[in-house]
N, C-alpha and C positions, 0 to 999 in steps of 0.2 A: 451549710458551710459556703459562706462566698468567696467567688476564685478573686485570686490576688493579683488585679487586674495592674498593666503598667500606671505607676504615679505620674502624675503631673500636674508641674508649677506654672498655674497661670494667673498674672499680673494684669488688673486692670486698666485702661486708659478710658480719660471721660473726655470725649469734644463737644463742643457746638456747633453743628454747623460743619463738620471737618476739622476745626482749629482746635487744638487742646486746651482743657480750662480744668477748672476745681469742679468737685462735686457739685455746688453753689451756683456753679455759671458766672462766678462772679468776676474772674481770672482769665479772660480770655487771653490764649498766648496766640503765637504767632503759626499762620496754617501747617509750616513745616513742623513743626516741633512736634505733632502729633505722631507722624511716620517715623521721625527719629527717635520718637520715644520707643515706639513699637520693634525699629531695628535695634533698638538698645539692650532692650529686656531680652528679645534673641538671641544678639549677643552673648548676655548673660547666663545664657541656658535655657530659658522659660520654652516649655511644652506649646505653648499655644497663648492667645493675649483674648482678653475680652473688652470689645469698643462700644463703652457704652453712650449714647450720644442723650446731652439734658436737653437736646430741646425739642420742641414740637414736632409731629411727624410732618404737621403744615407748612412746617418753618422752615426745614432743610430741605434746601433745593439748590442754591445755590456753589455750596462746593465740596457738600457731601458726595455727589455721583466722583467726582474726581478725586477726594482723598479715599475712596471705596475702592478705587480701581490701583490706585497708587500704593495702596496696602497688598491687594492681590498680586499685584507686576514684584513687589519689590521682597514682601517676607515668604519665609521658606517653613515657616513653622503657620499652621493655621489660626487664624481670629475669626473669631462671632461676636457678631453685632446687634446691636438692640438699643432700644430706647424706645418709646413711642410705635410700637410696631404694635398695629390692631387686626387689620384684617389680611386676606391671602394676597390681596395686592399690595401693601406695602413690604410682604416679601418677595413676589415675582420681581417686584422693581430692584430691595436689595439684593439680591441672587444676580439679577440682570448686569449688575454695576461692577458685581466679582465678589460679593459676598457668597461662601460656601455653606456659612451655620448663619441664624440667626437665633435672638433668643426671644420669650415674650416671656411676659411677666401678669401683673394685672388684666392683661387682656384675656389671658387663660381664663383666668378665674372669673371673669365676668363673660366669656362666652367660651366653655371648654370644648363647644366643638372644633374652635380653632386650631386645636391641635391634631385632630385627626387631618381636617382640611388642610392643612400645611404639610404634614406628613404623607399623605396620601397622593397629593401633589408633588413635593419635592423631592421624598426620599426620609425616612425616620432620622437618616443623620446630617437632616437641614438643620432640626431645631433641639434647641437648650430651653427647657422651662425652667424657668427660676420661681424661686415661693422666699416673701418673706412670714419670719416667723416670732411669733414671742409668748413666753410664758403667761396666761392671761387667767385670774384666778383659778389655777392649780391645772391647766389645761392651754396647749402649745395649740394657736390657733395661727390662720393664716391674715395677713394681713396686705392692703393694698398702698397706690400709693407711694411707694420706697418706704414704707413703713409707717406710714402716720395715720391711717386706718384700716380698723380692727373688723376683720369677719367674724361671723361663728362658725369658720369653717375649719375643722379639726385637721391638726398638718397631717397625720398618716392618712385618714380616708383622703387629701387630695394629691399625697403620693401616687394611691392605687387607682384612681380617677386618672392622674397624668400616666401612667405607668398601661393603662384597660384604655387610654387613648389612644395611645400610640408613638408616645415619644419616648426614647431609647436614652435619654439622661438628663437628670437632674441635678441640679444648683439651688441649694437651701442658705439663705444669708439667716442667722441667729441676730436677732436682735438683742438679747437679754445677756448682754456681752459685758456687767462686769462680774460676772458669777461663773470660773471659768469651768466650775464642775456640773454644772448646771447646761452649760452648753454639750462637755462631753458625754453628758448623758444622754442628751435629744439624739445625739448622732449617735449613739450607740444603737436607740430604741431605734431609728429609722432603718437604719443599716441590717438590723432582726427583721423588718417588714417589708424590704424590698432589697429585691437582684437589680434592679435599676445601675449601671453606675450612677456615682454620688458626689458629687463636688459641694465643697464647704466655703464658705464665706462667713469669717464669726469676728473679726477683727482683734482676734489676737495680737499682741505684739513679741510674743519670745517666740524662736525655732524652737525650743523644747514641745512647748502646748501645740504647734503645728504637728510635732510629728508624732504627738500621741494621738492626734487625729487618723494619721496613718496607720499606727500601728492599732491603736486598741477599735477604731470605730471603723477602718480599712475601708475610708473614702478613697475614692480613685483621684481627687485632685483639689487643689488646696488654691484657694483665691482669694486675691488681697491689691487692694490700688495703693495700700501704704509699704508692708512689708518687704515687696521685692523688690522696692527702687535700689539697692547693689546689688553686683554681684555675690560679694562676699556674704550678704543674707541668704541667699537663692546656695548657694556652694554651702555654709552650714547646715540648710532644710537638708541638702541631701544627704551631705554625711550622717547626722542625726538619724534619718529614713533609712540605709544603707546600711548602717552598722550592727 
């Protein structure tokens, strides 16, 4: 039986660079607008914001150290950061900037001792591994990339991989998102094979399918860059979860 840990709504933001933009990078907006989004969603309720950044780890140097620190000075709810993050020094540096979490992705899985190394460095609750995933003849494999290539690496064995590493929560994005029973079934079977907390990223768009995420599959946290931009979506997840 797993314990019914506090829920939490957290909302995406993607920059470049520090600036906010679209998933695409194609949208660059203007540097503020990233923190304001971030105090927004605060506002709004959200548990914690996830800042994902699309460009290279190469690449940001320029006003990322400053919108890093500008997130730490100014929100009161915490964010983790990621994008591009390979080895343990491009987390001493965001740790350094006022990042508290950071999250990796791809780089896990092409070198998992990254996660002990990070972990054993910073604290188990520096880091968020995120895995994406999708139905691949008849078997939920893991995939790199933000999703556009396919491993043969089976999503529960690298649950229990991230889990015998050392990282204390995971974040699973479902790719195979127009089949919504399909989804709540992965997160049923994951949630049987791991005490891990569990955050979900599936791209739903009704509060209802959100919060049968909660109730039936009792992910600890529900993540979305589209769904929580009102309040009043963020304020029905919870009555729906509450009731």
């Amino acid at each position: 039986m797993v314990e019914n840990k506090p829920f939490r709504i957290i909302p995406t933001i993607y920059v470049a660079d520090g600036q906010a933009t679209t998933a695409d990078s194609r949208h660059v907006k203007d540097y503020t607008q990233g923190l304001a989004q971030a105090l927004e969603y605060q506002s709004y309720g959200a548990n914690e914001v996830i800042v994902m950044d699309v460009t290279a780890i190469s690449d940001r140097r320029r006003n990322l150290p400053r919108f890093i620190k500008d997130l730490e000075k100014n929100l009161s709810i915490p964010f983790v950061f990621g994008g591009g993050v390979n080895t343990v020094k491009d987390v001493e540096e965001l740790i350094k900037w006022g990042a508290r979490r950071v999250y990796v992705n791809s780089a896990a899985v092409r070198n998992p001792e990254l996660i002990h190394k990070v972990t054993d460095s910073f604290g188990s609750d520096s880091l968020l591994v995120a895995v994406d995933t999708r139905l691949t003849f008849g078997s939920w494999k893991v995939y790199l990339g933000g999703g556009k290539s396919r491993t043969e690496i089976d999503l529960l064995n690298w649950i229990k991989v991230i889990e015998l590493r050392g990282a204390r929560e995971v974040l699973v994005s479902a790719i195979n998102r127009g089949d919504k029973e399909l989804v709540m079934g992965i997160f049923n079977t994951i949630r049987e094979h791991t005490n891990l907390p569990l955050l979900a990223s599936t791209g739903f768009t009704d509060a209802s399918d959100f919060a049968r995420l909660r109730t039936e599959a009792h992910v600890d946290g529900l993540v979305s860059a589209h769904f929580f931009q009102t309040k009043e979506s963020i304020d029905e997840l919870r009555s729906l979860v509450d009731s």
